[in-house]
N, C-alpha and C positions, 0 to 999 in steps of 0.2 A: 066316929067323927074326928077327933084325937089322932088316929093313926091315920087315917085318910091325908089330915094338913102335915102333919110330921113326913111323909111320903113323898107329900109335892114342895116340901123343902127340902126333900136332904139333896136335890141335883145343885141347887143354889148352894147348899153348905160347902158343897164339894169344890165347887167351882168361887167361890169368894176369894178375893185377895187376902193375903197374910196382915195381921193385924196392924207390923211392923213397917207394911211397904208401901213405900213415898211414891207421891204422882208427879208428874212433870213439871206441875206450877209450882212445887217446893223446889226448882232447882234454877239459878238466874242462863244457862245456856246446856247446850247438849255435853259438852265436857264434861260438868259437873255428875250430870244424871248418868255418864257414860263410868266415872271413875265409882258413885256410890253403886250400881246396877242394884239398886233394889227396888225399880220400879217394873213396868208391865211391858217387858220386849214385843207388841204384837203379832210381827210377823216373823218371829223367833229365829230373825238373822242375826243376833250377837249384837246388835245396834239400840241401844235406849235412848226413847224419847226424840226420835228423828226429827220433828214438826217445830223442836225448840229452836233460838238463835246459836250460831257459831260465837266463842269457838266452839270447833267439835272434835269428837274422838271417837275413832273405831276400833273395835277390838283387832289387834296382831293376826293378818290370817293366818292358816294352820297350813305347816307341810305337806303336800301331800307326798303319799308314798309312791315313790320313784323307784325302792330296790338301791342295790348294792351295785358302784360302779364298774363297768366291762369295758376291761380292755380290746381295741379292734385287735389289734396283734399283741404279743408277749414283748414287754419291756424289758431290754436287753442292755442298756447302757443306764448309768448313773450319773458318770463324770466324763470329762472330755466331751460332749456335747456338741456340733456345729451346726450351725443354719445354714440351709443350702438357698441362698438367695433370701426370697419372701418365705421358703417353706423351713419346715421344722427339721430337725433330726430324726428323722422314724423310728430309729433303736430305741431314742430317750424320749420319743413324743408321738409313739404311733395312733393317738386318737384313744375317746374314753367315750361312756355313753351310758348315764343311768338304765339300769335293766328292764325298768318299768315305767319309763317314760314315754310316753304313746301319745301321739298328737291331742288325745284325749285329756291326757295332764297338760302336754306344755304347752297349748293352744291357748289357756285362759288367759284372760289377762290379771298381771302380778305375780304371774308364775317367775320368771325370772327374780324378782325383788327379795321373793322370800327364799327363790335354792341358791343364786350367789355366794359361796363364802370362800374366798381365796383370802388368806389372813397373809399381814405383810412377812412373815416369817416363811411363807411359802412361797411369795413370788420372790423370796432373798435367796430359798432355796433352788428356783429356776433359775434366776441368774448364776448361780456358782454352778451347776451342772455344765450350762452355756459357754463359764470361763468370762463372763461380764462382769467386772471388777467395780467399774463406776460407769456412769450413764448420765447424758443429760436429762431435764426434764423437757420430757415430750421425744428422747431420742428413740424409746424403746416401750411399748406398754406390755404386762405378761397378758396374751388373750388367748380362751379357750380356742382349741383348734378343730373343734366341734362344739359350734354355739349351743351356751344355752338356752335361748329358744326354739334350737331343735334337736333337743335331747341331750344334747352334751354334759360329762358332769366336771364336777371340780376337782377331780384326782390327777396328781401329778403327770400322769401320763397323756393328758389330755392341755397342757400348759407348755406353752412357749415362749419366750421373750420377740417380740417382733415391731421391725422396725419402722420407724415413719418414712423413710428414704431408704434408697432408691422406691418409687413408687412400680409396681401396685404396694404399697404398706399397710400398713395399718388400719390407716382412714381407709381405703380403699375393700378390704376385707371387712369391715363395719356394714359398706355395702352390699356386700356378697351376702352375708347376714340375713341383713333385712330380705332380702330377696328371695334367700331360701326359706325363713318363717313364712313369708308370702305364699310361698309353691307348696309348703307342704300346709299350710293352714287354711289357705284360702284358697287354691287349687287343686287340694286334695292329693299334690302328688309324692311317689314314693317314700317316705321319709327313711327306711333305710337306705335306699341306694343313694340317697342326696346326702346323707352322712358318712358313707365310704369315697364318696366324690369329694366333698368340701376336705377328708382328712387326706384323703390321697392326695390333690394337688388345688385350690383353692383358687389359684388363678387360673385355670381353666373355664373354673367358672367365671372366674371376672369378667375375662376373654370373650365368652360366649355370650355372658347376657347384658355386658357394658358396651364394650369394641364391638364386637360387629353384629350386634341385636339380636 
């Protein structure tokens, strides 16, 4: 009899909360319970205590693995640098493109948030390759020449200083952007040839899908 009730307790022993860990009502909002986590995640997405009041706090998503950046072509210049128009230098800026970046990765949303990282030492280093000395604010922003929402990465070779004026600029390329995450996310289409095309000449696509529809 003894071993019988011992038997139909040990699945509850197993599964019991730790003696130590607090429940929700010990915590006045989700912050709190999100900074102690030693409460019961239930649906074991990284989030404690969802049900409580703001403020709140979620854990830092995780990188996902993208692979080592690929250059479309071999980087041939360093310095002396010139932008032909809207487009980059090809020698010094012939397009980048995480290796295992697959509509699969960059499709999600906050994927860009957490791969972004051009540190100011690096768009310092774009502009001297360029030969841009000083710049207004708002004259010039450094923007991947292969977005990263569609695969692009943040290696030098995929950076260029590009201007607001003459138009198409900048703003202008913002919308090419969006348009291509559109086509390859939500149309399903090519996502390498849309990334040979945006790094080859980007205002063609403008052209096509702004000007004349």
């Amino acid at each position: 009899m003894k071993l019988a009730v011992l038997l139909a307790l040990a699945p509850l022993a197993l599964t019991a909360v730790p003696a130590h860990a607090a429940v929700c009502a010990d915590f006045p909002n989700q912050a709190a319970a999100q900074k102690a986590h030693d409460t019961i995640d239930a649906d074991h997405d990284g989030v404690y205590c969802e049900t409580l009041p703001c403020p709140c706090s979620k854990p830092a998503p995780r990188r996902p693995r993208v692979g080592p950046p690929i250059a479309l072509h071999r980087r041939t210049k360093s310095s002396g640098c010139r932008v032909r128009g809207a487009l980059p230098d090809p020698a010094c800026t012939p397009g980048s493109r995480f290796r295992d970046a697959t509509p699969r990765v960059f499709c999600r949303s906050g994927y860009t948030s957490v791969l972004r990282n051009v540190t100011p030492a690096k768009e310092a280093q774009v502009y001297a390759e360029y030969g841009i000395a000083s710049h207004r604010t708002g004259q010039y922003e450094v923007d991947h020449l292969i977005p990263l929402e569609a695969g692009g990465s943040n290696s030098i070779a995929n950076l260029f200083p590009e201007a607001a004026r003459p138009r198409p600029g900048f703003h202008e390329k913002d919308r090419v952007e969006d348009q291509l995450h559109a086509r390859i996310c939500d149309d399903h289409a090519g996502y390498r040839s849309l990334q040979r095309q945006i790094a080859r000449d980007w205002t063609r696509l403008y052209r096509r899908w702004f000007e004349f529809g």
